[in-house]
N, C-alpha and C positions, 0 to 999 in steps of 0.2 A: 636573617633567621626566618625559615619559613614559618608561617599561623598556622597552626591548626583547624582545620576546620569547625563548624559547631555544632554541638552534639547532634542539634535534630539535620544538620547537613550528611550527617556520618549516618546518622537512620534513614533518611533517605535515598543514600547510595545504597545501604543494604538492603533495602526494600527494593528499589529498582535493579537491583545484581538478584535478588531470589524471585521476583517475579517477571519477569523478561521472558523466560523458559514456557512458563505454565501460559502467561497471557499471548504467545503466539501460537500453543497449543488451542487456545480458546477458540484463537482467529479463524483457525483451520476449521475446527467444529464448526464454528458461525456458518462460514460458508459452503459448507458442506451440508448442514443444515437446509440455509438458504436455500442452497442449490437442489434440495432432494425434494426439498416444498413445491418449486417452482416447475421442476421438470416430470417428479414424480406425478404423474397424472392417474395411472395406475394404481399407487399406494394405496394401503386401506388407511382409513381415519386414522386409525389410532399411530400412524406410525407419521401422520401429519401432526398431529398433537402433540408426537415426542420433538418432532423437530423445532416447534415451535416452543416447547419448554428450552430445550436446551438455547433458541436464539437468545428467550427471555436470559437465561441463567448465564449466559455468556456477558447478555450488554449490564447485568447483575453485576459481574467480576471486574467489567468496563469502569463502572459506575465507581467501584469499593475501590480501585487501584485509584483511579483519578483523585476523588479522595481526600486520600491516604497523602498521596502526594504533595494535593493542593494543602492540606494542614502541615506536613512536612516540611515544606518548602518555605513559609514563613512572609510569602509575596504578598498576603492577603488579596482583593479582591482584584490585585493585577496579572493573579498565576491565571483567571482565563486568556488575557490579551497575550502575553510573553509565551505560554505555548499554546499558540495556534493549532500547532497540530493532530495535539492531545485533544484538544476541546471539541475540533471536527470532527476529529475519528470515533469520541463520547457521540457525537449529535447526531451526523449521518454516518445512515449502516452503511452506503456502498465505500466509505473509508476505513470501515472495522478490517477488511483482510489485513491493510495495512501495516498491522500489527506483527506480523509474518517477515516481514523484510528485517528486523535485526535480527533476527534468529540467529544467522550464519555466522555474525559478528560473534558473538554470544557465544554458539558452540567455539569458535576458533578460539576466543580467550581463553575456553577454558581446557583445551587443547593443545594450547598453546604452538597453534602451529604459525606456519610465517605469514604474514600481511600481506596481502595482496597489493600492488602500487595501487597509487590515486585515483587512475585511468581505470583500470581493470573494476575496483571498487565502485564508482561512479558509474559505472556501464550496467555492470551487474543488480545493484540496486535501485536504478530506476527502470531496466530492461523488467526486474521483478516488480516493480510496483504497477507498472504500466500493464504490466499484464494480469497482474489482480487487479486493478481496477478497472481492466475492460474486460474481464470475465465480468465479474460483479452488476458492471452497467450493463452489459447483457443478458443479465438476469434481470433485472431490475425493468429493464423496457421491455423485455418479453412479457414478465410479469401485466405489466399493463398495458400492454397494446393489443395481446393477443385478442379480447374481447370487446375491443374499442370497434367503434364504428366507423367505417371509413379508413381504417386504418390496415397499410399494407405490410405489415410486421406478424406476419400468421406464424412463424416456426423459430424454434432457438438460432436456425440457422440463420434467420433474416434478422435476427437481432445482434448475431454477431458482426455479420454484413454492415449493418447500422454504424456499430462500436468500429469497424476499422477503418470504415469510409469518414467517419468524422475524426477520429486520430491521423487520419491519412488526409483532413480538409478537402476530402471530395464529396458529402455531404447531398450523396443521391437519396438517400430514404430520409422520411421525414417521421417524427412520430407525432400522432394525434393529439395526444393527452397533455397532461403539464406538468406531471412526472416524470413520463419521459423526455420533453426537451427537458424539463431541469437536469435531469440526470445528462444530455449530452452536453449542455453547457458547462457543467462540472469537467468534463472530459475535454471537453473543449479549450479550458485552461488549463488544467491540474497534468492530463494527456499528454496535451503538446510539449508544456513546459520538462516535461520529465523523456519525450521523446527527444527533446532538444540535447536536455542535458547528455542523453546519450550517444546523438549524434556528433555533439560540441566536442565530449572527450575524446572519442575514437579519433576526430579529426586530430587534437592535439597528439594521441597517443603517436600516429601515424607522423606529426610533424618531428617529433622528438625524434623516433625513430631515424625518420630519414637523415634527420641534423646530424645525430651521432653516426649514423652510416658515412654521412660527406666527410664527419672530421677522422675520423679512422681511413676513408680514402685519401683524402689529401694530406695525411700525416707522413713527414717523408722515413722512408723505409731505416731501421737500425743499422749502421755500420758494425 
């Protein structure tokens, strides 16, 4: 006989099925935000001002979801450890896009269109993460190098440069400050890790492929 689940287990799915939608809409603002602060050099004040309310009023939504959750859940002071990734994404902003990647999940449920396989899934989600997150560190290091001393990180461009070559461990530009290594050492694990994972599947995807290719070839033909 299946259990039921418990009340505040069922509030908490419903909470996380009606806020999934709006809190990956936030993410978008965040960095979008972000992004108009740090590059926006031109803007007048007041339009620096709004971006930085809405950063505040996004990691505000961050904040009330976590929560919500964390009393939902019923884990008391272990819902920080068991999800890790909530609590990061709460702590540090360059993991707030993050919030962005179930999205698609999200809408296809409720679309109810067909599943993507494992491989294709896995590729797609961390090809998307990996590249919010090296947008992001690349605001992030621009942000602080640009005016550092000594330091050879003058344009968004050289900051993106930065963000590929250390996902790429070729680790030619250095940054001055201690924000920015922190921020590449973030990348440095978090990057790889999820550039692996996309490498790992494609590889498997392709082995699959081929296997069922050999067993349809060597299947001996229908009399």
């Amino acid at each position: 006989m299946r259990t039921r689940p418990a009340p505040d287990q069922r509030r908490l799915h419903r909470w996380e099925h009606r806020t999934e939608l709006p809190l990956a809409a936030a993410s978008l603002v965040f960095l979008g935000a972000y992004a108009a602060r740090v590059l926006g050099h031109g803007l007048p004040q007041y339009v620096h001002d709004l971006c930085l309310a809405l950063l505040l009023g996004c990691w505000l939504l961050f904040g009330i979801d976590y929560a919500v959750r964390w009393r939902l859940s019923g884990e008391g002071a272990l819902f920080w450890a068991r999800h890790g990734l909530s609590t990061a994404v709460l702590l540090l902003p360059l993991l707030r896009p993050l919030r962005v990647v179930p999205v698609y999940e999200a809408i296809r449920r409720r679309q109810r269109r067909p599943r993507l396989n494992l491989y294709a899934r896995v590729m797609s989600y961390a090809g998307l993460s990996t590249a919010l997150i090296g947008f992001a560190g690349a605001l992030t290091v621009y942000a602080t190098e640009r005016s550092a001393e000594g330091s050879t990180i003058q344009s968004f461009g050289d900051a993106v440069w930065c963000v590929c070559s250390t996902l790429a461990t070729i680790g030619d530009a250095v940054p001055v400050t201690f924000l920015g290594r922190l921020v590449l050492v973030v990348l440095m694990g978090g990057g790889l890790a999820l550039l692996g994972a996309v490498t790992g599947s494609f590889a498997s995807w392709l082995l699959q492929a081929f296997a069922e290719e050999g067993e349809r070839t060597d299947r001996p033909p229908a009399s």
